[in-house]
C-alpha beads as a LAMMPS data file, in Angstrom:
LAMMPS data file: protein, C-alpha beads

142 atoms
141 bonds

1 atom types
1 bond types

-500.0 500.0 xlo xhi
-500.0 500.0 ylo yhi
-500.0 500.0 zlo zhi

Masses

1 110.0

Atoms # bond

1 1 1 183.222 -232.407 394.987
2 1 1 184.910 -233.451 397.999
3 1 1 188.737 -232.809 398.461
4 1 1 191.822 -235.735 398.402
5 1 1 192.728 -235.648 401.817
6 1 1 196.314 -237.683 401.328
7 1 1 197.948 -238.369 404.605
8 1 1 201.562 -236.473 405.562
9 1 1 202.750 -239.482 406.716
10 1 1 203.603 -241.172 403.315
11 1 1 206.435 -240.902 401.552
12 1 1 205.935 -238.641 397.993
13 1 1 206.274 -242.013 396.008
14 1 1 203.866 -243.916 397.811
15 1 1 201.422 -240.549 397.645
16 1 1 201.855 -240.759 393.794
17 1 1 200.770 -244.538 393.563
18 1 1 197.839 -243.283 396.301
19 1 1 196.725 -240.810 393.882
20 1 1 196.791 -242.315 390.727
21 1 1 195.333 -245.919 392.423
22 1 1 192.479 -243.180 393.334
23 1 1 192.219 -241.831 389.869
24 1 1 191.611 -245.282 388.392
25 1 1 188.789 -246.220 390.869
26 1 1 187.062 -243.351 390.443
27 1 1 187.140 -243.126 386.706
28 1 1 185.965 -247.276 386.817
29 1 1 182.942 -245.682 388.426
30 1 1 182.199 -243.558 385.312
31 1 1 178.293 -244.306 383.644
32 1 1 178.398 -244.678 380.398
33 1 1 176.054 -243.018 378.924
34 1 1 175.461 -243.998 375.314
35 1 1 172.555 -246.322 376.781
36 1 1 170.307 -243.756 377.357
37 1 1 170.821 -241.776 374.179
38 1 1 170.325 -245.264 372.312
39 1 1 167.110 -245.463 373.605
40 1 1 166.080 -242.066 373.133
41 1 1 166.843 -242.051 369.649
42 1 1 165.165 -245.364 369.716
43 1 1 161.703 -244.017 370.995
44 1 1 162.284 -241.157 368.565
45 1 1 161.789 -244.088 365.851
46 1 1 158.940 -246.659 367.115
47 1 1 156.846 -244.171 369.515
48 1 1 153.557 -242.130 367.858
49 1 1 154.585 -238.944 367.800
50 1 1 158.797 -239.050 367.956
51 1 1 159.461 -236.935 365.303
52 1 1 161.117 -237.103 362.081
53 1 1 163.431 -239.718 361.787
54 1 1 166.236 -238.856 360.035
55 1 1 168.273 -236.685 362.500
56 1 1 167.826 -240.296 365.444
57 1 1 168.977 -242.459 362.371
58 1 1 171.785 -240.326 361.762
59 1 1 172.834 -240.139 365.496
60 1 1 172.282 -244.294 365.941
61 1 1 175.267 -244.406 363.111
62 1 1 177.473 -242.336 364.486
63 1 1 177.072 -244.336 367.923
64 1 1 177.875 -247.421 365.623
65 1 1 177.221 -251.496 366.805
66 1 1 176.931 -250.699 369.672
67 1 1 173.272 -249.826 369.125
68 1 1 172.752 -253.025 367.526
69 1 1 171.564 -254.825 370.900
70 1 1 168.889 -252.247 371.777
71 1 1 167.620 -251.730 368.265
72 1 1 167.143 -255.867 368.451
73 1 1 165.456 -255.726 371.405
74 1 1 163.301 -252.729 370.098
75 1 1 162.210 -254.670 367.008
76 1 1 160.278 -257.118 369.026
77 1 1 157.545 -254.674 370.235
78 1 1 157.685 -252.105 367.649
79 1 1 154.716 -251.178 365.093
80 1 1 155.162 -251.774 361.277
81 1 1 156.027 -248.166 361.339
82 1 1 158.814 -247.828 364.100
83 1 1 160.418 -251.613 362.547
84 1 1 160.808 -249.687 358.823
85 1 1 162.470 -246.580 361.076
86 1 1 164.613 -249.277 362.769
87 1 1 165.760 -251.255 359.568
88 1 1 166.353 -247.628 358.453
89 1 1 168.855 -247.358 361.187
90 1 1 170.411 -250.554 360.673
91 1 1 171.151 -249.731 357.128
92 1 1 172.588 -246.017 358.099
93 1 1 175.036 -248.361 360.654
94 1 1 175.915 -250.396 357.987
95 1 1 177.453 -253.399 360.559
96 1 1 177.750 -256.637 359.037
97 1 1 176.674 -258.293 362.724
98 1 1 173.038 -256.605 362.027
99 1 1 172.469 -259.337 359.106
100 1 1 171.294 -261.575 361.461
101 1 1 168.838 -259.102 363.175
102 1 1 167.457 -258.089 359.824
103 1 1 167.169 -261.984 358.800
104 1 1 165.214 -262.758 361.707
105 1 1 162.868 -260.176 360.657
106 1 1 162.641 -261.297 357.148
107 1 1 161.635 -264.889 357.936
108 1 1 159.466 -264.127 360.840
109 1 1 157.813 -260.974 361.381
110 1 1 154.021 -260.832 360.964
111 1 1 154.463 -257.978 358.614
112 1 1 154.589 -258.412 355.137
113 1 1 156.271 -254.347 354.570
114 1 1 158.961 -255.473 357.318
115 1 1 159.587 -258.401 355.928
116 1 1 160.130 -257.033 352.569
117 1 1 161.720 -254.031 353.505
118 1 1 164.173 -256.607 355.395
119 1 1 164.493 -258.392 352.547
120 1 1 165.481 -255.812 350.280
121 1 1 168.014 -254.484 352.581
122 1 1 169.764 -257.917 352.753
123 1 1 169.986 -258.258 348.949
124 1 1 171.218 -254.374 348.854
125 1 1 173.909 -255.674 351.269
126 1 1 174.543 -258.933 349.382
127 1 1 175.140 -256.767 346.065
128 1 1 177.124 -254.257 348.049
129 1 1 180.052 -256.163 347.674
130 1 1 181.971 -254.453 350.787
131 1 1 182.220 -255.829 354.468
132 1 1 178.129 -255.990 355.334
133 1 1 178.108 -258.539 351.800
134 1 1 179.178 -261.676 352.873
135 1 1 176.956 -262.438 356.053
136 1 1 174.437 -260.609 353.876
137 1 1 174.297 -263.229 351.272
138 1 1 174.821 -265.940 353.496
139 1 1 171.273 -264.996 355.438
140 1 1 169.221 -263.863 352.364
141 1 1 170.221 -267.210 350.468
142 1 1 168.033 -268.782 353.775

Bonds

1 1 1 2
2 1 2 3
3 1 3 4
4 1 4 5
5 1 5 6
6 1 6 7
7 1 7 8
8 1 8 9
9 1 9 10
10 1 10 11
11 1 11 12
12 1 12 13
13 1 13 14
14 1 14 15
15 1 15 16
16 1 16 17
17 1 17 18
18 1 18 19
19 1 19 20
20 1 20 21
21 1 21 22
22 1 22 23
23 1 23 24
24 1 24 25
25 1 25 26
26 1 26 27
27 1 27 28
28 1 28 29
29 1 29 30
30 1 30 31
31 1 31 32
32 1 32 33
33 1 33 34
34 1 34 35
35 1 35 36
36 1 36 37
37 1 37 38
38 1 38 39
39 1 39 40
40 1 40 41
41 1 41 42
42 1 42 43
43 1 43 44
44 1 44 45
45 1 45 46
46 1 46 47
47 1 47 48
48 1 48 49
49 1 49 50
50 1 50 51
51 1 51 52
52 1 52 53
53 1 53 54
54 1 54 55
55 1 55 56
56 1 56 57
57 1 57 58
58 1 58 59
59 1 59 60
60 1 60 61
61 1 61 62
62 1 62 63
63 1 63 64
64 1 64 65
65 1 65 66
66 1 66 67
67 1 67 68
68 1 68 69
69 1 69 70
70 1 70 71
71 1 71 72
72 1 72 73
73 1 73 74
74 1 74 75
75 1 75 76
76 1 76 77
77 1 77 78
78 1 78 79
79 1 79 80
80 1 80 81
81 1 81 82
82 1 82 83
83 1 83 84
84 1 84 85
85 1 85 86
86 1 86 87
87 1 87 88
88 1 88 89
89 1 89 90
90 1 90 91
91 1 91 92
92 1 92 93
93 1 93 94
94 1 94 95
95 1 95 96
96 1 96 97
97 1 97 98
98 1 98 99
99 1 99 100
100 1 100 101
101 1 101 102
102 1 102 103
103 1 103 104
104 1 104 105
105 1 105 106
106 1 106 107
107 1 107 108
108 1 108 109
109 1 109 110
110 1 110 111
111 1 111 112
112 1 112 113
113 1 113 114
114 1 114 115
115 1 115 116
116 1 116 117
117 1 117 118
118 1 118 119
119 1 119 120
120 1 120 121
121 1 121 122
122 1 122 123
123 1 123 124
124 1 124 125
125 1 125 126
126 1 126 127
127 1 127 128
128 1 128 129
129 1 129 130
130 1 130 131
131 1 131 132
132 1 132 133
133 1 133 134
134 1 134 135
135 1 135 136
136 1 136 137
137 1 137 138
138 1 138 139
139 1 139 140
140 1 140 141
141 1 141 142
């Protein structure tokens, strides 16, 4: 890590603001890196060979909605298989937003397991009666 050269020239209030102005910009730069572990529990769940599921569906909850994008995207080109680990997942996060995802699946998908399996979770939800049951019933009603 290279060192804050500050120069002796500015006055100590000005050399404050300089170092926290620096602070900020460099923690802007920070990755985030929840991306990456979304997608490796992801390919835990949909790729031949990833292991038991449980311990990636328990880490996609405790990441939360913000998983809900990639698992989307990962339902598209997933087997039968790695779409029941996914729905899975989307149960174990519990957010109300993902009653759209697992509609879409219900109505389309060319799999008559995922579709049911989507299904099911929807009415689940629907019954549920807490946060998840309102957009729940509103998508499993059509």
């Amino acid at each position: 890590m290279r060192e804050l050269i500050i120069p002796a020239g500015l006055k100590a209030p000005c050399r404050a603001w300089l170092v926290v102005l620096l602070a900020l910009l460099s923690a802007a730069g920070c990755e985030d890196r929840s991306y990456r572990e979304i997608g490796a529990q992801i390919n835990t769940l949909t790729k031949p060979g990833g292991g038991p599921p449980a311990e990636a569906i328990a880490q996609l909850a405790r990441i939360g909605r913000r998983t809900l994008p990639q698992i989307e995207t990962a339902m598209h080109t997933a087997s039968p298989r790695g779409k029941s680990n996914l729905i899975m997942a989307l149960d174990a996060i519990g957010d109300p937003e993902a009653a759209a995802i697992v509609q879409h699946f219900a109505v389309y998908d060319a799999s008559a397991e995922v579709r049911t399996a989507c299904e099911e979770l929807l009415q689940r939800w629907a019954a549920a009666g807490d946060r998840r049951a309102g957009p729940a019933a509103r998508r499993s009603r059509g």
